[in-house]
C-alpha positions as CSV (number, residue, x, y, z in Angstrom):
1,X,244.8,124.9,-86.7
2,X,246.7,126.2,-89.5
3,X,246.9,129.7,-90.6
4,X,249.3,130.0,-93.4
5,X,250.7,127.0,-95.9
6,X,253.2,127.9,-98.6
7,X,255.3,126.5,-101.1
8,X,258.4,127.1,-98.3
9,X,256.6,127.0,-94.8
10,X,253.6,126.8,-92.7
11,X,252.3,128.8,-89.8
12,X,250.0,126.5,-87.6
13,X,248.5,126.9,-84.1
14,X,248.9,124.1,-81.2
15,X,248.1,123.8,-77.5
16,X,251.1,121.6,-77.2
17,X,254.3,123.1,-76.1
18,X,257.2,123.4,-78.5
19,X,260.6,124.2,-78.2
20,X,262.5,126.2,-80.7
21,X,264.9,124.1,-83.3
22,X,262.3,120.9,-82.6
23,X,261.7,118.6,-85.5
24,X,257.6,118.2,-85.6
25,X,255.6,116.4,-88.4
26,X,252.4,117.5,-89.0
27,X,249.3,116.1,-90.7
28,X,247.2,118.7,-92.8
29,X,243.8,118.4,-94.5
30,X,243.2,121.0,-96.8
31,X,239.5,121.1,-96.7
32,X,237.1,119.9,-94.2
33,X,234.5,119.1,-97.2
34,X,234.4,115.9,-99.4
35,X,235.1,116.9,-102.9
36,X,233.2,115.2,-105.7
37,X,232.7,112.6,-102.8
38,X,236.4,111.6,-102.1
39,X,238.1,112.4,-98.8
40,X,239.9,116.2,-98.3
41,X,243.5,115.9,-99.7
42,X,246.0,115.2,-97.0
43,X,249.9,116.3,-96.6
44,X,251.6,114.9,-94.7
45,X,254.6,117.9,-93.4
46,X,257.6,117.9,-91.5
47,X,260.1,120.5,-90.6
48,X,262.1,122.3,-87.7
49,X,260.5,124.7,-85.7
50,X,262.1,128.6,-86.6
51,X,259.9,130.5,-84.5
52,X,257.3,130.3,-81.4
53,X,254.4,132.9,-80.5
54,X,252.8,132.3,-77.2
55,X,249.2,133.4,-77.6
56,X,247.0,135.0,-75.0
57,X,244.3,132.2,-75.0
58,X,247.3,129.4,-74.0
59,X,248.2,128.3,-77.8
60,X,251.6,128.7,-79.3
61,X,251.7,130.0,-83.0
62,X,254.4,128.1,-84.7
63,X,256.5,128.9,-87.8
64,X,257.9,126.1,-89.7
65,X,259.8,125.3,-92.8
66,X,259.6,122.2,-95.0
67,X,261.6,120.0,-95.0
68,X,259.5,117.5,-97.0
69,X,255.6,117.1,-97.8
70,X,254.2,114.2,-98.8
71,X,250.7,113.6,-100.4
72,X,248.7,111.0,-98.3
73,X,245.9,111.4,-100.7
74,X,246.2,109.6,-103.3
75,X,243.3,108.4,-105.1
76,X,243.1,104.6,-106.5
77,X,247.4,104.4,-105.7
78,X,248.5,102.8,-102.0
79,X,249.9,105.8,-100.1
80,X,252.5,105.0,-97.8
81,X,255.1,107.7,-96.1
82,X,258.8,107.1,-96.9
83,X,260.8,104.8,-94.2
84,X,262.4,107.9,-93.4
85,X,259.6,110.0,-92.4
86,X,258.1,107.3,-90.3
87,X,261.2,106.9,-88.0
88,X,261.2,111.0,-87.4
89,X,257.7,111.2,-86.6
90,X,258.4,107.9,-84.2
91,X,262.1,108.4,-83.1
92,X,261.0,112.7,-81.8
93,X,257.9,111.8,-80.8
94,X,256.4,114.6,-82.7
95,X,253.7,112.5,-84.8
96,X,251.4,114.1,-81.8
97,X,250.6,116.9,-84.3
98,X,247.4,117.0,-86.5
99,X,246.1,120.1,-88.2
């Protein structure tokens, strides 16, 4: 779940474990509601994780910076992540990550 998004960072909740200095990419929808009947906007995030908070109900709080975002919503254009992007999220195995 995500609790903070900035133009420099993002706060987010996870049950996964993460370990500090890990690369994660992270798919975000910023509304749960269709607006004017399209599909919630989509980002598509990845960054290093600065900072871990293990929470009392077994989630972790997790600070990250960008290190790129990347609009997946893109009305009436083909959306496609850069090459790069696709071989973090493969290569780490941190494309496990949805918000």
């Amino acid at each position: 779940m995500l609790a903070n998004f900035s133009a420099s960072g993002m706060y987010f909740y996870t049950r996964q474990p993460v370990e500090l200095g890990e690369k994660v990419f992270v798919s975000v929808r910023l509304s749960t509601a269709p607006i004017a009947g399209e599909a919630p906007p989509r980002l598509a995030v990845y960054g290093k994780v600065v900072r871990i908070e293990p929470k009392v109900d077994g989630t972790y709080g997790v600070a990250q910076p960008h290190f790129g975002v990347f609009n997946l919503s893109c009305p009436g254009i083909p959306c496609e992540l850069p090459n790069d992007i696709n071989h973090l999220a493969q290569s780490t195995g941190t494309d496990r990550f949805s918000t």
